[in-house]
N, C-alpha and C positions, 0 to 999 in steps of 0.2 A: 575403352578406357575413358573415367569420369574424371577430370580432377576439378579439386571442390577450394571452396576458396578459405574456411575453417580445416584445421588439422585432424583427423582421422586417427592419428597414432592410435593414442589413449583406448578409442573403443577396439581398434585392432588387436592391441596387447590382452584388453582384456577377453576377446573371443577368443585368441590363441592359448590363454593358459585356462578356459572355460570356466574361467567367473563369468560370463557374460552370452546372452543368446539374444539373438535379433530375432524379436519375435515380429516386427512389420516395418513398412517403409511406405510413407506417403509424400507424395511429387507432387508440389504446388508451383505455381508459375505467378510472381506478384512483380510490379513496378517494372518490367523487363526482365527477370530475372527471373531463374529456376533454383528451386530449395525443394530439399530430401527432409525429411524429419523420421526417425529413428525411433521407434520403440521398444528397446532394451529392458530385459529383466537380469538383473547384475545381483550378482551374493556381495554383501559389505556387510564389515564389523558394522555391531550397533554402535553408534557415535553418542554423547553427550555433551553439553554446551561448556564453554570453558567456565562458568560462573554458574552450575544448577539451581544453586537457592537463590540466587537473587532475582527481582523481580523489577520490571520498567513501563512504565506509563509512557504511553505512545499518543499525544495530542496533535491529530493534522490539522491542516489549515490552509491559507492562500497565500497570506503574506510571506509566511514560511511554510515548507511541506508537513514538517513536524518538528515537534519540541518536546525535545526526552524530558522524563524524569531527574534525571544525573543532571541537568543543565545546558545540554549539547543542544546547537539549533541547527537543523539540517536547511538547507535555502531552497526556495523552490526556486529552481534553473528557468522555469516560465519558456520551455522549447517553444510552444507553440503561440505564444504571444510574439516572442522575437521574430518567427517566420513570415508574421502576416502580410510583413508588407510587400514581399517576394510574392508569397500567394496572392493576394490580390492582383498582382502587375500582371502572372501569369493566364489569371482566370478572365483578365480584359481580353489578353490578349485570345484566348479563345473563342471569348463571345466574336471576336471581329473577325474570325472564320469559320469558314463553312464547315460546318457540324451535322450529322446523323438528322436525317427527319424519317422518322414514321411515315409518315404519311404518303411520303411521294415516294417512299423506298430512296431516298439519295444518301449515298454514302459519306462518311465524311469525308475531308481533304488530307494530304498528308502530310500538313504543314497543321491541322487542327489534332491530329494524331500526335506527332510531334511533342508539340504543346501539352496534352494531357498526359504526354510519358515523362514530363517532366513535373506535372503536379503531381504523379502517382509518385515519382520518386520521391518529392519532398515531403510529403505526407509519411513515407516509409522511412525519410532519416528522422523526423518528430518521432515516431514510435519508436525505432530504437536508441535513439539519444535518452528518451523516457523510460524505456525498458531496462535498462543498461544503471540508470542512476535509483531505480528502484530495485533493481538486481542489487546489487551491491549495499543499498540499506538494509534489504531484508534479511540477505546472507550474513553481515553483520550481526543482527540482531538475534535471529536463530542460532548463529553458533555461540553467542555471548553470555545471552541470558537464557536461564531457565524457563521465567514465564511470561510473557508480555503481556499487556492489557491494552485493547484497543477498544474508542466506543464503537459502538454497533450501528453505524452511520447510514441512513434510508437515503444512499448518492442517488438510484433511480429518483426518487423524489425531488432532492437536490436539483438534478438537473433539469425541472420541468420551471428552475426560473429563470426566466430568459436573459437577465442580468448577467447572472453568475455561473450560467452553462458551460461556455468556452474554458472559464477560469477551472470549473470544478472536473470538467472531461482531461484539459487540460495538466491534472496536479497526478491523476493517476491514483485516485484514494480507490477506489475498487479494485484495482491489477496490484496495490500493494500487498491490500489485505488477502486476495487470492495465493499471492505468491509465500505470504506468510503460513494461509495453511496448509500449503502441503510440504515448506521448508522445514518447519515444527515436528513434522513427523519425524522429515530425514536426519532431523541434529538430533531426537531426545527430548525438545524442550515443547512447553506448549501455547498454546492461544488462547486467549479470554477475551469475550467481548462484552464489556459493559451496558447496560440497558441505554437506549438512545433517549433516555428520559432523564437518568440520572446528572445534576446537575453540577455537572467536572467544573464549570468556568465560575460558578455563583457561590461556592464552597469552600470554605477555609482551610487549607491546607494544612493549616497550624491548628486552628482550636477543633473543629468540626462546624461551625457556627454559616448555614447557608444564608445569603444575601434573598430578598424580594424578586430586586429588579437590578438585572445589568446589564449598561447599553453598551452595543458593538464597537461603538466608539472610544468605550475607555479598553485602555490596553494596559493598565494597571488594577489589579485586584488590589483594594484595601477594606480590611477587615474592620467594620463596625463593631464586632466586640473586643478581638486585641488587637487590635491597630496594624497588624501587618499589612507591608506592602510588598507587593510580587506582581511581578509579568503573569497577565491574564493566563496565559499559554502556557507558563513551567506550572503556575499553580494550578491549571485544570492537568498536567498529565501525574502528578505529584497525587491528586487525588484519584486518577487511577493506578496508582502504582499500589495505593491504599487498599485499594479492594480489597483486593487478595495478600493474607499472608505468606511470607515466604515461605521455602521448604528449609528444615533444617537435617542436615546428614542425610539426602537423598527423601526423607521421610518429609510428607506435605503433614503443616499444622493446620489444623479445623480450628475458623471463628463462627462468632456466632453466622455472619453474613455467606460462609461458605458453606454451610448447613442446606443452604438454601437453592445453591450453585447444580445447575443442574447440562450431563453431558449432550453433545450435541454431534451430527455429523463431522469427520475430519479432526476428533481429538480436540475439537470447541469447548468452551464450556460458555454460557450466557448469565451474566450476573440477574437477577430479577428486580423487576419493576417494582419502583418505591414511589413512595412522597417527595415531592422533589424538593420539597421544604424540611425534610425531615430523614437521616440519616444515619443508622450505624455504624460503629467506629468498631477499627479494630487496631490494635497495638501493631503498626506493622512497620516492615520497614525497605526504605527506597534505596533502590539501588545506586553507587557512587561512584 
């Protein structure tokens, strides 16, 4: 007799009325604890998003995680900045016992044991506090909208700056986007990723009209040709929402820019690499 600390029902029902066949089960052992994971092939209706045509610019960030299109600002909850100072106290406290050497074969203490059962644990609620608030965006987002656009973000690169490492491991922009492609599949709807060239933040959201130069420091876009003023952030995801035309009646409309659009693994598609000063417009429209 197992019993497990999540509810079982659900896959139950479904093997009993045989929608559902367990085709493996793998036993991991993490922070003290034991976890089973389940691989299921389950029959379900094809699902579709509640809003198929419409279409949403998804701009991440640090300050905030992201900032839709529609206007919505999701906050980044910052788990693993608020922990530190708990981690740190813990990981003194390790260094000032006897620990594992190599060298002389000495084992560690069980008061240094201890200690590290307790940073394994904290590091496993960061992750699911993190997985948990990315869960719930993404599922959001897959079952709402038809198409999303997100840029195509080089985070391995990202995080080779030593600055911005913590913050960017931190936000979780690579687990979000993971979790968006294979949710895209399960709702119907799909994923685009913008060229990591294309310049969302420097571009006018109103005219098409791209800026030179924009420092990190202004957090308001204002446009040199018509004067608009917008939050850096809704105006970069506003021009991703732009890429791509909606679908209208189930049926996707061709611009001239999705001519161009080309598919990729996981029901991607990749916008292609432009001038970053220079732009194609299409009549489109954002989701609200």
């Amino acid at each position: 007799m197992v019993r497990t600390h999540e509810s079982t029902r659900k896959l139950a029902r479904h093997v009993e009325r045989g929608t559902a066949r367990i085709r493996s089960a793998t036993i991991s052992h993490r922070a003290g604890r034991w976890f089973v994971s389940f691989s299921v092939e389950i029959i379900r209706a094809a699902r579709t998003p509640a809003r198929p045509d419409a279409v949403i610019g998804v701009d991440l960030g640090l300050s905030h995680l992201a900032v839709l299109s529609t206007g919505q600002v999701i906050p980044n909850p910052r788990h693993l900045e608020l922990a530190q100072r708990t981690l740190r106290r813990l990981q003194r406290q390790a260094a000032r016992r006897q620990g594992p050497d190599r060298g002389t074969q000495r084992s560690p203490s069980a008061r240094w044991r201890r200690t590290q059962d307790k940073v394994s644990r904290l590091h496993t609620s960061i992750t699911n506090a993190r997985g948990d608030g990315l869960n719930k965006l993404t599922s959001k987002l897959a079952t709402t909208f038809g198409t999303i656009v997100l840029e195509d973000l080089n985070v391995a690169g990202m995080l080779r700056n030593r600055r911005l490492a913590r913050h960017i491991a931190g936000a979780g922009w690579g687990e979000l986007r993971r979790q968006l492609q294979y949710k895209v599949l399960c709702h119907g709807s799909r994923l685009l990723l913008a060229d990591r060239w294309y310049p969302s933040s420097k571009t006018c959201s109103d005219c098409g009209v791209a800026k030179a130069k924009l420092r990190l420091s202004e957090r308001t876009f204002t446009c040199d040709s018509c004067g608009m003023r917008r939050d850096r952030d809704l105006n970069a995801a506003r021009n991703l929402a732009m890429l791509c035309p909606p679908t209208v009646g189930g049926r996707h409309e061709t611009s001239p820019r999705e001519t161009h659009v080309r598919p990729t693994s996981g029901g991607q598609r990749v916008l292609p690499r432009e001038d970053p000063y220079r732009s194609v417009r299409a009549n489109t429209a954002t989701a609200r």
